[in-house]
C-alpha positions in Angstrom: 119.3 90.1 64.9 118.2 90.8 68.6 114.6 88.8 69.0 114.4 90.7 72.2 114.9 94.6 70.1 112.6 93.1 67.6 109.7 92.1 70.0 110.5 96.0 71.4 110.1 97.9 68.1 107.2 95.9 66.9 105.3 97.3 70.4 107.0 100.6 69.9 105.5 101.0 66.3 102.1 99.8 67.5 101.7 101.9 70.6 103.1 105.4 68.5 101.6 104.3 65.1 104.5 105.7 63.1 108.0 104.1 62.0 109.7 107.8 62.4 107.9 108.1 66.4 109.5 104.8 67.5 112.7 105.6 65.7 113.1 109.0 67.0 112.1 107.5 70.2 114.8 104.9 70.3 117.3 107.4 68.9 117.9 105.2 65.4 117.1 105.8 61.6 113.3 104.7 60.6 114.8 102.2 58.1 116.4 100.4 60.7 113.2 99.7 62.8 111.6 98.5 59.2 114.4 96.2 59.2 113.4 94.9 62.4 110.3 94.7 61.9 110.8 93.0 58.4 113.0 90.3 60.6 110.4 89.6 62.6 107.3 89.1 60.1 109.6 87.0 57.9 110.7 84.7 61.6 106.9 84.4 62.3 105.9 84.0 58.8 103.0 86.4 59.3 102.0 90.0 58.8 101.6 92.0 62.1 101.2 95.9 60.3 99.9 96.9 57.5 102.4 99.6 56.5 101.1 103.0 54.3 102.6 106.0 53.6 99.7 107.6 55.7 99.7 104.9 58.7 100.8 102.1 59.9 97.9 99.7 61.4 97.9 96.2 62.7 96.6 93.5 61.3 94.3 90.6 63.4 97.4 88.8 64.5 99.3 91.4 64.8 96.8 92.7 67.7 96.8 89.6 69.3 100.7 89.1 69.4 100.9 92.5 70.7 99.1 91.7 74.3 101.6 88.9 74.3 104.2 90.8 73.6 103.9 93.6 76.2 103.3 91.0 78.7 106.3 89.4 77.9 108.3 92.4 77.9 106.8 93.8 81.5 107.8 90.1 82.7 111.1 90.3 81.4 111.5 94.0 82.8 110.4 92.3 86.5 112.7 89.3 86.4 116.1 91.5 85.5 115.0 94.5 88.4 114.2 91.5 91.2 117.7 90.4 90.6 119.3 93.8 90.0 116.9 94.6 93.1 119.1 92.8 95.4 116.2 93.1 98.0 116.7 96.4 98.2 112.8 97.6 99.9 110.4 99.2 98.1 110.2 102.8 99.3 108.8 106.3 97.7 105.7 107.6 96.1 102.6 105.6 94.6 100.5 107.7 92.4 97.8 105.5 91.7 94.5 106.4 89.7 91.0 104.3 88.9 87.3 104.9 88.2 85.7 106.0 90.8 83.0 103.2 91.2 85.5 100.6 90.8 88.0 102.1 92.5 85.6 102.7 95.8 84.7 99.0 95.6 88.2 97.0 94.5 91.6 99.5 94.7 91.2 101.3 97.7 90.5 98.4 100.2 93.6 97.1 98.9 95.5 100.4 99.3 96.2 99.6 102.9 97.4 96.3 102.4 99.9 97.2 100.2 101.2 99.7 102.3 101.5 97.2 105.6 103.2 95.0 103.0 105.9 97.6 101.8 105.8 100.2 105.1 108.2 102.6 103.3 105.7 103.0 100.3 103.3 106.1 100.6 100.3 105.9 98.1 98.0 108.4 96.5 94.7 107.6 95.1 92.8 109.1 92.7 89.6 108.7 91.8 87.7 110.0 88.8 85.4 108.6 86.1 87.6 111.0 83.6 90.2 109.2 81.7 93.4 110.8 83.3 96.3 111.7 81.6 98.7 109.4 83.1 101.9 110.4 81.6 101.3 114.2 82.3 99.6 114.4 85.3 102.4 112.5 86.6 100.4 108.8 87.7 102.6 105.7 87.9 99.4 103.5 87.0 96.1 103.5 86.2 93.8 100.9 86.8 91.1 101.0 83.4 87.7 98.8 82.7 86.9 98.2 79.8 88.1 98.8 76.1 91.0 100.8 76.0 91.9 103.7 73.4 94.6 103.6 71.5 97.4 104.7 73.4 101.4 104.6 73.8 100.8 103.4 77.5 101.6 100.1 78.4 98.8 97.7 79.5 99.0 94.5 81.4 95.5 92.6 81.9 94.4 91.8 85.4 91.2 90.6 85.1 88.2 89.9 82.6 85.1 92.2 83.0 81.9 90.9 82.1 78.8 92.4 81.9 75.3 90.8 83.3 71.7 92.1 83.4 70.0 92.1 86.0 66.7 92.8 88.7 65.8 92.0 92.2 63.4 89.1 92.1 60.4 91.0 93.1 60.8 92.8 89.8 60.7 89.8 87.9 57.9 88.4 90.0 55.6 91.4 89.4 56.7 92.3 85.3 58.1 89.0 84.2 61.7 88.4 82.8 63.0 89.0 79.1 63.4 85.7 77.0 65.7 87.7 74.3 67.4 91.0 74.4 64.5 92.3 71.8 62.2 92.2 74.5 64.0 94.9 76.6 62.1 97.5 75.1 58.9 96.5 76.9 60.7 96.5 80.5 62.0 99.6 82.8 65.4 99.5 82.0 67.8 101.8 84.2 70.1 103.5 82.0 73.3 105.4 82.1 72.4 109.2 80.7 73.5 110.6 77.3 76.6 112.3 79.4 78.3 109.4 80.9 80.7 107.4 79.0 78.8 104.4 78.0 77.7 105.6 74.7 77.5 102.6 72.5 74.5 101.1 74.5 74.3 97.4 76.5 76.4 94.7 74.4 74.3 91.6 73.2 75.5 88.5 71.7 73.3 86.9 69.3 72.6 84.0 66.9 71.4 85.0 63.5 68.7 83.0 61.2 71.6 81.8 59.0 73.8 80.5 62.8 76.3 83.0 62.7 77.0 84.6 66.1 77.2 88.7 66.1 77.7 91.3 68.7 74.5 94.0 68.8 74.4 97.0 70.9 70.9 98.3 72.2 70.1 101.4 73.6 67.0 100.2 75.8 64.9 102.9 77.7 62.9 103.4 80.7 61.5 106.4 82.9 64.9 106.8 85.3 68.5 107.5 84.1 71.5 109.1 85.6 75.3 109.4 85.3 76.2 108.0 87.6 76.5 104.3 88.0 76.2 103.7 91.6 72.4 105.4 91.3 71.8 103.1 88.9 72.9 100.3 91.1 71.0 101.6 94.3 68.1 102.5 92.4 68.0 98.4 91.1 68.8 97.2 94.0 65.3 99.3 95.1 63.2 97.1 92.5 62.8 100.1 89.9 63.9 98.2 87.3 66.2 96.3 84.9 70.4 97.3 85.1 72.9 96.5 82.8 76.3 95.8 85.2 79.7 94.9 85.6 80.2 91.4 87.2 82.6 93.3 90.4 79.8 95.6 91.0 76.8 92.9 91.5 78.4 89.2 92.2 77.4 89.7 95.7 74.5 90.5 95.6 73.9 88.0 92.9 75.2 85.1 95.4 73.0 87.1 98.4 69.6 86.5 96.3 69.5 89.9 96.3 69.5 90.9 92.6 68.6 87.6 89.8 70.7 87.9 86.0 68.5 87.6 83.0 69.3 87.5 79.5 72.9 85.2 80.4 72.5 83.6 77.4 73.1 86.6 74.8 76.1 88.2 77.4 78.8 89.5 75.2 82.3 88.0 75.3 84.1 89.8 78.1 86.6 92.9 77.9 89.0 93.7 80.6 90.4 95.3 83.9 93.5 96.2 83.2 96.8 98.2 84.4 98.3 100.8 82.4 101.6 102.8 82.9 103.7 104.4 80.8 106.4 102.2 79.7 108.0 98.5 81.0 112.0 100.3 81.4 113.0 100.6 84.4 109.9 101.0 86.6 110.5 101.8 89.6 110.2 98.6 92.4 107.1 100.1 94.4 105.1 100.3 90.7 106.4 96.6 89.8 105.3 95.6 93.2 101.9 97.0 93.0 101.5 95.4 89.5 102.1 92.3 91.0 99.8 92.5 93.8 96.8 93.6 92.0 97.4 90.9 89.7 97.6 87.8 92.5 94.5 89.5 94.1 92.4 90.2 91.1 93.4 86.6 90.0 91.6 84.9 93.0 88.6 83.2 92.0 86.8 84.8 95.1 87.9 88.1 95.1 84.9 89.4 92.9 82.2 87.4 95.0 82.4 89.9 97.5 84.4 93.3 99.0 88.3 93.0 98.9 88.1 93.2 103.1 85.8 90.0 102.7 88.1 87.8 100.3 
């Protein structure tokens, strides 16, 4: 059997969640995609799905081997169009969307240099701290921070996104710095409001009494919140208080002195930036193209110390 159409079922099944979707997707019976599937666990000696009559979920391994998998597939997608490409130019439409902070700060300085790369390529950005519907408002890719939902989009990983407290020094120097994430509770903390997205609190990692390592979410408090994060950078920058951040929205002004990181010690493992579209077949070359560049340039160590126009 096909290892390729196996590696393809097995991140059909996961992204649709249902044996009849991916077969009804892929135009063949559902016992023939739990034969595939079957192939592959037995190959790999391991158990990707758990498999109910209710829903299919995967197991530990299974999520792990399915990042791989999709990368492999988007990579083996790239290498048969660059050579069917003939290098033929990238030309038409780029519908690209991003959250609107992040998207301010590291997609549309890059926008431009795209475009003098491929001249034929026109480019629409989009902006907008709502998830968008990729697929039906017509996007070729989205660029996403942070966890993402279940979904039958396609994801490649660009970058890792950690998260860092921090305060300008003055603030430390006049109220002292938190020794343990407990301690937040006694600092003005600048906090995202109940309406914005950020609903599970700031991410801690801790060590317990007994040494085992766990992942605790606060919810710390403080006299000033908003929805919007760029207030809450401003107003920290400004010295009113503590912020819970994303590395690529305060590296520079970590490396300027400008704003100190506290609490380092307990950050919680990193989640990602990545790129999601909806499906590795046939993309077109100006989508493939922008994949790749967002990769190499999110990729360079000093791309997040400062502004894209400053790497």
């Amino acid at each position: 059997m096909d290892r390729l159409k196996q590696l393809e079922s097995f991140v059909s099944v996961a992204a649709r969640g249902s044996l009849t979707a991916a077969a009804k997707a892929e135009g063949v019976a559902p016992a023939i995609m739990g034969r595939r599937l079957d192939a592959l666990e037995e190959r790999l000696g391991v158990k990707l799905l758990v498999r109910t009559t209710r829903r299919i979920t995967l197991t530990h391994e299974g999520s792990a081997f399915l990042e791989d998998c999709q990368r492999l597939l988007t990579e083996f997608a790239n290498a048969e169009a660059s050579v069917s490409a003939g290098g033929v130019k990238a030309s038409g439409h780029l519908r690209v969307t991003a959250p609107a902070g992040f998207g301010r700060r590291h997609v549309a300085p890059l926008v431009p240099r795209f475009h003098a790369l491929h001249p034929e390529v026109t480019i629409s950005l989009n902006l907008s701290d709502r998830v968008v519907d990729v697929t039906g408002e017509s996007f070729d890719c989205a660029v996403r921070v942070g966890d993402l939902p279940d979904s039958s989009l396609v994801s490649v990983r660009l970058a890792d996104n950690r998260r860092r407290c921090v305060a300008t020094p003055d603030f430390l120097r006049r109220h002292g710095a938190p020794k343990h994430p407990g301690e937040l509770s006694r600092f003005a903390c600048l906090t995202l409001s109940s309406d914005a997205s950020q609903t599970r609190g700031w991410a801690f990692r801790i060590t317990t009494e007994a040494g085992v390592q766990e992942l605790i979410h606060l919810r710390p408090s403080g006299p000033l919140d908003c929805s919007d994060g760029q207030v809450l950078h401003d107003w920290c920058l400004a010295g009113h208080g503590i912020a819970w951040r994303s590395t690529w929205e305060v590296e520079a002004e970590i490396d300027a002195g400008l704003l100190v990181p506290v609490l380092d010690e307990f950050a919680a493992p990193p989640n990602g930036i990545y790129a999601v579209f909806a499906g590795a077949k046939h993309l077109p070359l100006r989508v493939r193209l922008w994949l790749d560049f967002l990769k190499d340039q999110y990729g360079k160590p000093e791309f997040w110390g400062g502004r894209p126009e400053e790497a």
